[in-house]
C-alpha positions as CSV (number, residue, x, y, z in Angstrom):
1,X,41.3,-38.1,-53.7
2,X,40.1,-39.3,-56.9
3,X,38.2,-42.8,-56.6
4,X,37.2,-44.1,-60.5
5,X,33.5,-45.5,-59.5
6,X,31.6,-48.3,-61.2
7,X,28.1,-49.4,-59.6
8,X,26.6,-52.2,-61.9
9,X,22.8,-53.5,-60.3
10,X,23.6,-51.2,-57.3
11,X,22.3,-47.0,-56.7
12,X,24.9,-46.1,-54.6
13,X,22.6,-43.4,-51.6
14,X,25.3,-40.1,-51.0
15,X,25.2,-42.0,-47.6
16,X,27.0,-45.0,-49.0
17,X,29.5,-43.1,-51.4
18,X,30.2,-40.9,-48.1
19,X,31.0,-43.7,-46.1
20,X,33.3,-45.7,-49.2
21,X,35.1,-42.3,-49.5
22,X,35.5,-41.6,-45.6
23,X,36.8,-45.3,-44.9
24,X,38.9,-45.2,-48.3
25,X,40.8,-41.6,-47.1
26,X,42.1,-44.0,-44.1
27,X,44.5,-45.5,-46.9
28,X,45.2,-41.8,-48.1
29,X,47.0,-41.6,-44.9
30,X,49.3,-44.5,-45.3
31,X,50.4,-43.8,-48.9
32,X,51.7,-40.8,-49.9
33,X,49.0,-39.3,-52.1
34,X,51.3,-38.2,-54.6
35,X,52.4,-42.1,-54.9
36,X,48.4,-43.3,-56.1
37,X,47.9,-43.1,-60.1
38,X,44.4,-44.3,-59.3
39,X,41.9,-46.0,-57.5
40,X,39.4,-48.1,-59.2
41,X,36.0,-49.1,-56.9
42,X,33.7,-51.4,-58.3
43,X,30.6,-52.2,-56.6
44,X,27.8,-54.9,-57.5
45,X,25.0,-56.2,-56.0
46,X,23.8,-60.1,-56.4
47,X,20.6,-60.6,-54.9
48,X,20.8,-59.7,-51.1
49,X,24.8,-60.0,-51.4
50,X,27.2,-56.9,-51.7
51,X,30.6,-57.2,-53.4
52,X,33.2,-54.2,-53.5
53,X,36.5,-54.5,-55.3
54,X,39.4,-51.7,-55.0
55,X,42.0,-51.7,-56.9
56,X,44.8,-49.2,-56.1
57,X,47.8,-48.3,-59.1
58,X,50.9,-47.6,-57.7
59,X,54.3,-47.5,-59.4
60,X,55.4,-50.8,-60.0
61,X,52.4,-52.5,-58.5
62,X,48.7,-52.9,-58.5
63,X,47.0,-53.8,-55.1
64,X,43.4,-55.6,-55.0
65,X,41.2,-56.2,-52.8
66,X,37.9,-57.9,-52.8
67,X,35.0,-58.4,-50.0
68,X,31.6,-59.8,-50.2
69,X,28.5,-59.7,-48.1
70,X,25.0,-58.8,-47.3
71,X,25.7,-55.3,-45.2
72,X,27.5,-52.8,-47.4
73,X,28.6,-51.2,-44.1
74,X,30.6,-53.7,-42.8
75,X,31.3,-54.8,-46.2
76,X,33.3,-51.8,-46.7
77,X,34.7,-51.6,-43.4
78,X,36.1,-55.2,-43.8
79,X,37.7,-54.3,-46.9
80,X,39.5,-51.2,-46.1
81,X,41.0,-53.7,-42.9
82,X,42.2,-56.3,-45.9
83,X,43.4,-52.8,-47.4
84,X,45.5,-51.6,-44.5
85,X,47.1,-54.6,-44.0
86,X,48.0,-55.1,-47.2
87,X,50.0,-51.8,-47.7
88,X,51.5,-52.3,-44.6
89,X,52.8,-55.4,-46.0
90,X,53.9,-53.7,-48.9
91,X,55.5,-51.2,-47.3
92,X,57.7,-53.5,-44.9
93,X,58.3,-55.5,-47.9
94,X,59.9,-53.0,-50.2
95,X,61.7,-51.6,-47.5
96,X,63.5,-54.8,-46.4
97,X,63.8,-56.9,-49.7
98,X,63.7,-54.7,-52.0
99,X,66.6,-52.0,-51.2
100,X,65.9,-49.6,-53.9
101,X,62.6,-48.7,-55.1
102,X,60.1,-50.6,-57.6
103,X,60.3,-49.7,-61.3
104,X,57.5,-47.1,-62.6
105,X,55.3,-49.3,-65.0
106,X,55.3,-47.9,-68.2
107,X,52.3,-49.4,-69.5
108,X,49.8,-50.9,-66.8
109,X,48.0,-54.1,-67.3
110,X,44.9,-53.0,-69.7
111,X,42.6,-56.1,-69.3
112,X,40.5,-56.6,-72.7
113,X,37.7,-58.5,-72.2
114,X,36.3,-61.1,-75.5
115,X,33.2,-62.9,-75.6
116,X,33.9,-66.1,-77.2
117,X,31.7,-69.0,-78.0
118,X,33.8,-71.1,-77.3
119,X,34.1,-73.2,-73.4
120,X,36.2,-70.2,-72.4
121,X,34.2,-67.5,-71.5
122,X,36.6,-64.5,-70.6
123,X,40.0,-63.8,-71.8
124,X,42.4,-61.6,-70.9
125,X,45.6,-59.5,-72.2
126,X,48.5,-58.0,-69.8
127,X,51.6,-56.4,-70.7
128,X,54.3,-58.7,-69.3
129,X,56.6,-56.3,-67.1
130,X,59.9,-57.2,-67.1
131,X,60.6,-57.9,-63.5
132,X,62.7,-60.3,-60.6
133,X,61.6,-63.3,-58.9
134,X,61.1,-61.1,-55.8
135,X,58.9,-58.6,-57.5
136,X,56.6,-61.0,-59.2
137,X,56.1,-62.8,-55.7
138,X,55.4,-59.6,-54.5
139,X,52.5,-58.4,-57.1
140,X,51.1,-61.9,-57.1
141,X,50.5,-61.3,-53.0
142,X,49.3,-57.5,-53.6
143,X,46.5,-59.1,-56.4
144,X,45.8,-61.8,-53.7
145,X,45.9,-64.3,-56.4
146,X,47.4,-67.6,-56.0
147,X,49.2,-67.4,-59.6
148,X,50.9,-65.2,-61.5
149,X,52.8,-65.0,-65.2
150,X,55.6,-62.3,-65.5
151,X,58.4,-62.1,-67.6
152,X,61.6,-62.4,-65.9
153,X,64.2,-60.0,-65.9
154,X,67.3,-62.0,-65.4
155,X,66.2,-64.6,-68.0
156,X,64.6,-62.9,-70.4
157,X,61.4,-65.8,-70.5
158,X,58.1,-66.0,-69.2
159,X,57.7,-67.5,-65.9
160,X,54.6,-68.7,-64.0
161,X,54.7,-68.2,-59.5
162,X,52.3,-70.1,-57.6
163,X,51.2,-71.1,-54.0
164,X,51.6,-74.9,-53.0
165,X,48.6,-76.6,-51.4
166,X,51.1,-76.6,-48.2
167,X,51.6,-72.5,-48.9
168,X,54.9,-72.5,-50.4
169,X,55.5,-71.0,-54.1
170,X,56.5,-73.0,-56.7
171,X,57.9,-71.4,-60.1
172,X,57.3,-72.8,-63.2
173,X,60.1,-72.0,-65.9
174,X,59.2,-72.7,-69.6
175,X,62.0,-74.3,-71.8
């Protein structure tokens, strides 16, 4: 399996990449590996405090997952948990609701990154994927975000999902 690395304020011991690999190959065995384009692990360390991000490229969908702590163990262990149950949502999901498979992504989201002076203080650019109501609801819950701008499919304009401060999702249409 081939994990895409990035350690920023952290030197990763072979101990520690060992045990991100060994609890990382437990989500080898619930995707086909043939289905992964990549995984992207970052790993930073702020003060005493741990924080591991995964981010796995399938077709048609991008699953994150973030954890934060003070033991890199358990930090890791708690993620790959998050990670499991996450799949296995995505699985059920585009089995039920979504009859026929996701469409491949031609060209992945490519975040670019601009320093501005300005009061904002990080930008960045997506493709917009053409995609359904259903799909978009479904990325936005595999980023774990509680927004998320697509363009829609049946349409033709952009469209912004979110989740309601009593857990619903509301969609914002542009006219």
């Amino acid at each position: 399996m081939d994990i895409n690395l990035f350690s920023k304020d952290v030197d990763l011991s072979d101990v520690m990449r060992d045990h991100l690999e060994k609890q990382l190959s437990k989500v080898k065995k619930m995707v086909n590996d043939d289905k992964i384009i990549s995984y992207d692990v970052r790993v930073n360390k702020d003060r005493a405090f741990y924080k591991v991000e995964v981010t796995i490229h399938l077709p048609g969908v991008l699953i994150r997952v973030e954890e934060k702590g003070s033991d890199f163990y358990n930090v890791v262990d708690g993620l790959v948990d998050t990670l499991e149950r996450r799949l296995r949502k995505y699985k059920e999901r585009s089995k039920n609701k979504h009859k026929k498979p996701l469409k491949d992504i031609q060209n992945e989201p490519t975040p670019i990154f601009e320093e501005n002076e300005s009061q904002i203080t990080k930008r960045k650019r997506f493709f917009l994927k053409p995609m359904t109501e259903e799909e978009a609801v479904l990325q936005m819950e595999m980023l774990g975000h509680n927004f998320f701008v697509f363009k829609n499919v049946n349409t033709d304009e952009i469209n912004t999902l979110y989740v309601r401060k009593n857990g619903t999702i509301g969609l914002i249409e542009i006219e």
